[in-house]
Structure formats: C-alpha cells, structure tokens
N, C-alpha and C positions, 0 to 999 in steps of 0.2 A: 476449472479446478485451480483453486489458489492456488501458490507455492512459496518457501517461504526458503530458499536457499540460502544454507549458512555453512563457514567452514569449520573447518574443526578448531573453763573450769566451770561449769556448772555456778560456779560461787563467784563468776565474775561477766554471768550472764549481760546482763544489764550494761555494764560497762561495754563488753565486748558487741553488745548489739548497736549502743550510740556509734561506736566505732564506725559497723560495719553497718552504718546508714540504715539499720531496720525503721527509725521509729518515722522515715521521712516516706513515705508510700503515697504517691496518687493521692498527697494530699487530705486523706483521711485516716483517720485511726481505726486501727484492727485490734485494737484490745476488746478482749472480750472475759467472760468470767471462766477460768480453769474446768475444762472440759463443759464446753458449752454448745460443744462444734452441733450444727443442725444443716440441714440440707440445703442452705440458704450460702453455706459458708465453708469451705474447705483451705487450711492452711498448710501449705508444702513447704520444709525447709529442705534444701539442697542444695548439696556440692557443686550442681553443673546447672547452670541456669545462663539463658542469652544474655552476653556480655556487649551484642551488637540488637540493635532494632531490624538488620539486613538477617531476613531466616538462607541467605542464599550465603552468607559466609560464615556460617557454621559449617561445624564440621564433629561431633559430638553426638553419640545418638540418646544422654540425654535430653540434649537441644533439639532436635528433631521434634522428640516428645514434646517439649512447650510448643513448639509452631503448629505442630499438629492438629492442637486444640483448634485453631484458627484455618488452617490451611491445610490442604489434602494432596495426597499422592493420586498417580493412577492404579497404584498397585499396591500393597500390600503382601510383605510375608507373612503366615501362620504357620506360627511354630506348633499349634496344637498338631494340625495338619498336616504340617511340614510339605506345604506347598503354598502357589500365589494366589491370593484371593484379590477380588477387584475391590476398588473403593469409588471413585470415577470411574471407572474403566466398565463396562457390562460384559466385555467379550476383549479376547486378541488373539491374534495367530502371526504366526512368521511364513512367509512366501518368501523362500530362498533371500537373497537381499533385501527385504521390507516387514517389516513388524506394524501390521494393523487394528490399531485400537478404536471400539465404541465404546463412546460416550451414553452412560446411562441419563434415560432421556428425564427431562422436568426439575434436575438440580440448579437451585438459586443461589445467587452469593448472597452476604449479608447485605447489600445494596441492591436487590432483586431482581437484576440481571442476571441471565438465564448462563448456567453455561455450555461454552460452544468449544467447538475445536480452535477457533481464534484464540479465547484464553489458554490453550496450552502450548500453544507457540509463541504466545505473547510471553508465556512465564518463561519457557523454555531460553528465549533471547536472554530475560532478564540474568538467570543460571549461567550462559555462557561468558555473560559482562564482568572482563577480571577486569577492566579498569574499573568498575564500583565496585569489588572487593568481592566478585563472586569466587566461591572456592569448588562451586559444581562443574565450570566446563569439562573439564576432562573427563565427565562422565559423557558428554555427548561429541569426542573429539571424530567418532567413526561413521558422526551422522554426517550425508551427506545434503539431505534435501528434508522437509517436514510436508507433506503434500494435503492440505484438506478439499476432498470432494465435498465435502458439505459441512455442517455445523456437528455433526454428531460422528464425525470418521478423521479420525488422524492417522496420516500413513510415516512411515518413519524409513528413509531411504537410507540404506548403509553401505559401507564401502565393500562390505564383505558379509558372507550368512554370517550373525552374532549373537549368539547362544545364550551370551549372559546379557541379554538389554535390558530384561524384568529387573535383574539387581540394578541393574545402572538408574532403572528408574525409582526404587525403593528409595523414600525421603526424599523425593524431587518433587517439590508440592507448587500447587497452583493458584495463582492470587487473578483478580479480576483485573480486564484487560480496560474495561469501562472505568474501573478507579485510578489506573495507571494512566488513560488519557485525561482523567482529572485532575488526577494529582502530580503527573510528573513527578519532577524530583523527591516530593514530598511520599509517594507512594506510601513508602514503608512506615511512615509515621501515622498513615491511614491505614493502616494493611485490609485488606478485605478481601474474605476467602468464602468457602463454604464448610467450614466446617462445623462441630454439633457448639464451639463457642465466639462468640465476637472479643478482639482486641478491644481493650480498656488504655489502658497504659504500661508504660516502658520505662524503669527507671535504670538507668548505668549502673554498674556494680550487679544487676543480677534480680532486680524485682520487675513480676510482671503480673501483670490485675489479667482475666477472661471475665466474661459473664456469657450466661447460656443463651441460646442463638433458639430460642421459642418455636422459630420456623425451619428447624433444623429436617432435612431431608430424610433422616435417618432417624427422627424419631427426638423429643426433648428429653434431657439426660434427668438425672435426678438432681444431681446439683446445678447452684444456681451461679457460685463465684466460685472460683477458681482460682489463689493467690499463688504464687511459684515464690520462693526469697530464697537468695544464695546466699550460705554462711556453711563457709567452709571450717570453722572451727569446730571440733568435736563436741567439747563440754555445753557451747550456747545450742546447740543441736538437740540434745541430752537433756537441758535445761527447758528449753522450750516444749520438747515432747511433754516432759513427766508436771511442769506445771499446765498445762492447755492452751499456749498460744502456737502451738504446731499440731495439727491432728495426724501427721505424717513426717517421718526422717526417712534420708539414706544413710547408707555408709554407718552406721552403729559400729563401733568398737566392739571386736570379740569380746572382750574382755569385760563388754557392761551388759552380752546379753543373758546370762544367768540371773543378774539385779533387775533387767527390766522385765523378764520372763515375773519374777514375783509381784510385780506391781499392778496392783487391782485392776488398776484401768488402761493397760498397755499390755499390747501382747506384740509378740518379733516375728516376724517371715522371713525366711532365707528360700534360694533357688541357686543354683549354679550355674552363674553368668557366662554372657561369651564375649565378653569383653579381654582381651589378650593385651598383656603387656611385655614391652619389649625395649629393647635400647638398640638405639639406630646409627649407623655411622655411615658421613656423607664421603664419597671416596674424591669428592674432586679438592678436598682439605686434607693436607696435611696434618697427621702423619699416615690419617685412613685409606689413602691413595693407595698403601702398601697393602697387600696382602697375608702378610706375615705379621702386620701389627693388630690387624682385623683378627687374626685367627688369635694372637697374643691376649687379645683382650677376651675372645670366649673363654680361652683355657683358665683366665684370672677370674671370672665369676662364680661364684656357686650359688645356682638359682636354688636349689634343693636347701640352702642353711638360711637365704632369705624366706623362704614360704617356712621353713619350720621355726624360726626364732621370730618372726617378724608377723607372720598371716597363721601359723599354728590353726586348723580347724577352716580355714574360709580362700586356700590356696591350692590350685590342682598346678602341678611342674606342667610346662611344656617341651617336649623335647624334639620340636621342629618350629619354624616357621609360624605352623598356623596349628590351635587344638584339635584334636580330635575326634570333635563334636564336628569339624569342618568338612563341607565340600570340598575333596580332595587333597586330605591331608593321607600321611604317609605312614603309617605305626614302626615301619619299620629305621624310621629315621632317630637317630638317636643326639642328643645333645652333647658338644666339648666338654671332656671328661675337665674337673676342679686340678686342675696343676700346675700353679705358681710359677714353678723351676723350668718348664716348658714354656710356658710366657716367658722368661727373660731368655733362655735360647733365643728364641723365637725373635723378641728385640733388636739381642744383640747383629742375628743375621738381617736383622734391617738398618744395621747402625744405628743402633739406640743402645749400645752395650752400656752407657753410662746412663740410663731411665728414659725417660719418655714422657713431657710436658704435654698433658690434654687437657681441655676443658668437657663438664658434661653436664647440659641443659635441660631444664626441667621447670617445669611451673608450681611452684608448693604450693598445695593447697586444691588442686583441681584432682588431685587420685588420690585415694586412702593409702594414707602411710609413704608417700610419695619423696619426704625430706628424708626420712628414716632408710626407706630404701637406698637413693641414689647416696645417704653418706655408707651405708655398709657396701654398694658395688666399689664407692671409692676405695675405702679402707681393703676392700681384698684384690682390687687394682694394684695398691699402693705395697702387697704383696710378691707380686709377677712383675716391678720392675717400674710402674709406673710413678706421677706426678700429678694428680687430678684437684682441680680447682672446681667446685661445684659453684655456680651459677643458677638462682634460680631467676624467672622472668613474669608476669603475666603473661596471663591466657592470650589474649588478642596478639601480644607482641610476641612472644613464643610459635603461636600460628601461623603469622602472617607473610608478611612479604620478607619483612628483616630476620623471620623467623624460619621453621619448617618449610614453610612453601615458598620462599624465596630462594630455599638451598645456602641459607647464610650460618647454618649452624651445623657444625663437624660432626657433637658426638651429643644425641639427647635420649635422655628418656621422655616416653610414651605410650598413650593407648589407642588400639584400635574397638570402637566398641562394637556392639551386636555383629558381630563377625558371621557370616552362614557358609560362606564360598571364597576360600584359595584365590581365586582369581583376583576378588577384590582389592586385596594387601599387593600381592606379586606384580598387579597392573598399576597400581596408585605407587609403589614405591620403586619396584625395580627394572619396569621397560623404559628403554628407551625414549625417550623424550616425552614421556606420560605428566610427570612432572617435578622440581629438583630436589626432592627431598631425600634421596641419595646420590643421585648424578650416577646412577653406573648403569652400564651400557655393555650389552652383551648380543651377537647375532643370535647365535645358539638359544639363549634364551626368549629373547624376541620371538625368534621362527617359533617357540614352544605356545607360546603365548596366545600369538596371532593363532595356528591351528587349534588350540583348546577353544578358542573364542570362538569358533566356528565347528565345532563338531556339537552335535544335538544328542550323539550316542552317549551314555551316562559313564560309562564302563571305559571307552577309549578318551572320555574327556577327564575323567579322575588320574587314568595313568598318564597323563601330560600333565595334570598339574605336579604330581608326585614326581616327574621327572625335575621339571620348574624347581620346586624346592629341592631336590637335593644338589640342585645348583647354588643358591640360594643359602647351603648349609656349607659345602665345601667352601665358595668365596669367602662364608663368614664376613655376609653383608648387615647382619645384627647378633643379639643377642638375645633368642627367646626364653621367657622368663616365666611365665603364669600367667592363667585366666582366676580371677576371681569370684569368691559366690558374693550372692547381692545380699545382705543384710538390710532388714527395711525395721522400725521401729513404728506403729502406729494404733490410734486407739482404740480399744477394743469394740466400742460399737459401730468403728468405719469397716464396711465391709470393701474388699477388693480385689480384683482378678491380679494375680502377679505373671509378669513377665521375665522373659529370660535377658530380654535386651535393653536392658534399661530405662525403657521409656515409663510415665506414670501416667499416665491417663485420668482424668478428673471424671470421664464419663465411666469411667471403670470400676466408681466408686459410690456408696449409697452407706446413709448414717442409717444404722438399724435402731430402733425404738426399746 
C-alpha cells in the first residue's frame, strides 16, 4: 500500500476592446459574420475569467467553470438534485476517520494515460503548494495521510470523522501526474486533464481558447471551441452580444434587459444565484481590532437601500452571515438595524469621538456594480462618523498574498460564490488559523466548528452552524449584504442548461438550427 503522508458604451466598443487586449487571442482572429455562431465556434464574454494559467490559485467559481472544461473534480454538487454526484469518482463512503473513493475505471487524460489514484495525490500535492501560489490548501489542512491500495482506490485519512470533505473536494480538480513528470515547472502551461475539452491557450488579462477532447470519456460535446474573454465593461459586453462577436454575456444590466428581451436575435435568462456578497473586516488591523468599531460600521450600512437603489429587480438582502438558500443558515437571525447616530456612539466609546480614518478594498470591475456599491457604503459610512478612502486593486493582487489571503487588507469588499454550506465561509474566514483573511480567533467558536465538521446528523450539524453565525453576527465580523440573480444575455439559437452557481459550461451548450 503506497502512502503519500502530508501535513496540513456600446458606441465605444472597438476602442474599449483594443483597450482590453480583445483583438490579440492565440494569434488568430475570431471575427466572424454577426450572428454566425455554429457548432464549430462558441464565444463567451465575461466578467470572471482566469487571471492566472495556475487553476490551483483561483478562487472564483466562475474560474472553476473555465478549468473545468479541462480538468475534473472527484465530485460534483447537483443542485437539480441537491446532492453529490461523482465525476471521477464511481463510489465513496466515510469509515469513521477515512473517506474512501473509487475511481471510475477506463478514464484517459488528453495524453492517454490512464487515470489512477497516483494522479490524485499528485494533484492533491500540487493544491497544497502555497509556495506556487496554491490557494486550495486549507481545504486539505485535516488530511492527515492519502493512502492508495491500488490504482483505482484513494483512501483519505483525517484527523477527525469530517462530514464536509465532499465540499472540501468540490472544484479540487485533477491534472495528469505523467504531464507533471514531463513538464515540471512548465506543467500548467501544458495543462492536461480529462476532461470533455483540451487546453488551447492562455492569454493574461482573461482570454482562454478549449477545443473538444473527441476522445472524451463522457461522451463528445457538441461544440467544438470553446472561447472564454474577460471584459469587464458593460456597454463592450452589450456591444458585442447584439452585434454577433459574443454568442453569450454575464452580468447584463437590469436596466438593458427589457431592450434585449425585444431583440430578434437575443433572448435573457436569469436564476437566483448563490453567490453572497459581503464586506469583511480583518481584526488584527486597526481600527477592526475593536469591537464596537465592527458593530459601528454594520449599524452605518444600509444593505436594504443598496439592493433597492442600485440592484432594484436582481438583489435578495441577506440578513445573516450566509443566505438562506444555505446549509445552515439561521432565519431567525436578523441584520444591524440602518442607525448612523448609534455608529457614532459606538466610535466615540472606542475613542474615535472625533471620526474614524479607514480604508475599503475592492477590485472594480470583477462584481456587478461593484464601484457603485462600495462608493454608497462609503457615503453612508461617512454618515455614522466615519473617513473612508476607497481603494480599488486587481483581481490577482487584491487575492493574493499582499492581498485577502495574506491578511494585509483591514476593511474589503467581496464575493463568495456558489455558496451551498455555512461551513464553507465560517471555516475559510473565521477559525482559527484556517487562513488570514480575518485574523480572528475564538475557542468557543473553534469547539463549534470542529464538532459540526464531524457530526453526520443533518439536524444537530445545521443547529451548530446556526449557533457559529450567531457568533459571527454578534462580533460583527462582516457585513452581510446580498446574494445576487444571474442575468445571462445570449443568442437565441444557443441552447443551454443554466446554473445557479455560476459556472458556464460550453458542453451545456448546442447551437439549434
């Protein structure tokens, strides 16, 4: 038995596209005639597109979705179902500390090497590698051991029984172990996975090429390319749909979908995402360290005038932690009532009687409405007593080490996407040494944590996370704000399945005749 022991404007299109590096792709041109899209050809513009060639330091679950094309989970949520479905995986079961997965037998990467349990410990390493920029470890910080008895059996040893491992493994995909001893460092520049498309190319800024994988396990898709392009500007998005060099958008503007509903050749999909947005604040920075400044600042927000002046139609409030829609959220928790004057109280008992200097971090241009949002949290900040300088940053640098996960930033706004389980948020942001993107530290909450993560009962593992957040809510360790619906823009003869969690799938798609 191996073992593999590890610790823990529309009218200014054109312009706006030279801008943002469209016309430069994999070295060929993508111009084609105004709705000409056929099965051969699918073009995706969107907001969230890989920023890095590494699928291991994402963190986005539209990014998940482009890797996916390429590179497979063992597991899979179905939200139709609203349970796990395998993808690799044929079978698992949990034996008190060990979670046993087979591998479904006869799958090939694109390099037609078989795969085996070797590639999932090979990938598995790669995931926990934060010195190359992985941002997965902490999903495997409670394994203790990876044990293969054979090619088709991965055993997963943990510190403790651990209830959520399926989430942990959701969007932890697998690359071949045979291209990684080829390629070393180069790996990711070669990616090779199994899944229904092969990697093309990778351009910076947010363009990526697939094409379909013919010898695809699961059967060959209908399409044959696959384009991803990030443009995060509204109107070139808008532009690009309704003339035909995009057969697909996100993020549509309320406001344009009554105009494209009338357009011959464009029709609009919405669904009501579970993507949760929030403003976070790190307590090992001053002034968050306080208590009373954290609570100051919920009482200055009004999430309820942002979704109605700003998301009007495409905005549900949250008024805890985590929606509704979640594994183990709480209804009966309710959100810091809008009272300015109770903010400055509140300052003042923190010595801040004279205002309160913060900054508040955010990446314009990666969330709809994102600059607009975080200038009206200022302005109703700058109500209850505060001083707010907004600061926007890129995506990668806002993320990364100097960023969110480095715990170098005080007070940001952000999204958590396809959210299904409480635990996710509560573990990733607020245990204990989980990782620094609040710094706060609590036994009480820990001991909550650690037993929810091991109880298998659904009913006694929901009322520990609901205990968890109304810790979570008293601290006033954020600011919950809304989950948004997904507005999609695309052509009327593309047929497609929609998701709730953001992801887009090119095999989900077929041009109807």
């Amino acid at each position: 038995m191996a073992k593999t022991k590890i610790a823990v404007g529309r009218r200014n299109f054109l312009k706006k596209s030279a801008a943002l590096g469209l016309g430069a792709i994999v070295g060929r041109s993508i111009y084609r005639d105004a709705f000409a899209a056929s099965n051969d050809r699918i073009t995706i513009y969107h907001t969230s597109v890989a920023d890095s060639i590494n699928p291991y330091n994402q963190s986005s679950s539209p990014i998940y979705g482009n890797w996916q094309h390429v590179i497979e989970p063992l597991v899979e949520f179905d939200y139709a179902k609203k349970g796990w479905i395998g993808v690799l995986a044929e079978s698992w079961e949990s034996r008190e500390n060990r979670w046993v997965f087979k591998l479904k037998k006869g799958i090939k990467f694109h390099n037609g090497a078989t795969l085996t349990s070797k590639d999932v410990v090979f990938s598995i390493e790669k995931m926990r590698d934060i010195k190359g920029g992985s941002l997965q470890a902490p999903n495997f910080r409670d394994v203790t051991e990876i044990l293969t008895p054979d090619d088709q059996t991965v055993i997963f040893v943990t510190k403790q029984p651990l209830a959520v491992f399926l989430d942990r493994l959701r969007n932890r995909f697998i690359v071949s172990k045979v291209a990684g001893d080829k390629y070393g460092d180069q790996l990711y520049q070669n990616l090779v996975g199994t899944g229904p498309y092969k990697f093309v190319s990778f351009q910076r800024g947010g363009n990526l090429v697939f094409t379909r994988n013919d010898d695809y396990w699961g059967g060959k898709t209908a399409i044959k390319e696959v384009i991803f392009r990030k443009v995060t500007e509204d109107g070139a998005r808008l532009a690009a749909l309704e003339s035909g060099q995009a057969d697909f958008i996100n993020n549509v503007p309320i406001h344009e979908v009554a105009r494209l509903q009338r357009h011959p050749r464009i029709r609009v999909e919405r669904i009501k995402g579970l993507s949760m947005y929030f403003l976070m604040m790190n307590v090992a920075h001053k002034p968050f360290d306080s208590k009373l400044v954290r609570q100051a600042v919920n009482y200055c927000v009004d999430a309820a005038a942002i979704v109605k002046n700003i998301f009007d139609g495409i905005a549900y409030p949250n008024q805890g932690p985590v929606g509704l829609e979640v594994v183990g959220a709480d209804p009966k928790l309710k959100p810091y009532p809008h009272d300015p004057n109770r903010a400055k109280e509140l300052l003042a008992q923190a010595g801040y009687a004279q205002g309160c200097d913060v900054r508040l971090y955010y990446s314009a241009g990666t969330y709809p409405k994102d600059r607009e949002v975080c200038q009206v949290v200022a302005a109703q900040m700058v109500k209850g007593g505060f001083r707010v300088e907004l600061i926007s940053q890129e995506y990668a640098l806002h993320w990364g080490p100097e960023g969110v996960n480095g715990g170098k930033l005080p007070f940001y706004y952000e999204n958590r996407g396809s959210l299904t389980d409480a635990d996710t948020i509560y573990d990733q942001y607020f245990r204990t040494g989980t990782t620094k993107r609040t710094n706060y530290s609590n036994p009480e909450f820990d001991k909550i944590i650690e037993e929810e993560q091991r109880t298998y009962d659904p009913k006694k593992r929901i009322a520990l996370l609901q205990q968890a957040g109304k810790i979570i809510m008293e601290e006033a360790l954020m600011v919950p704000l809304y989950n948004l619906a997904d507005i999609y823009g695309l052509s009327k003869n593309l047929a497609w399945k929609i998701r709730p969690d953001e992801k887009v799938f090119g095999w989900d798609m077929k041009i109807l005749s």
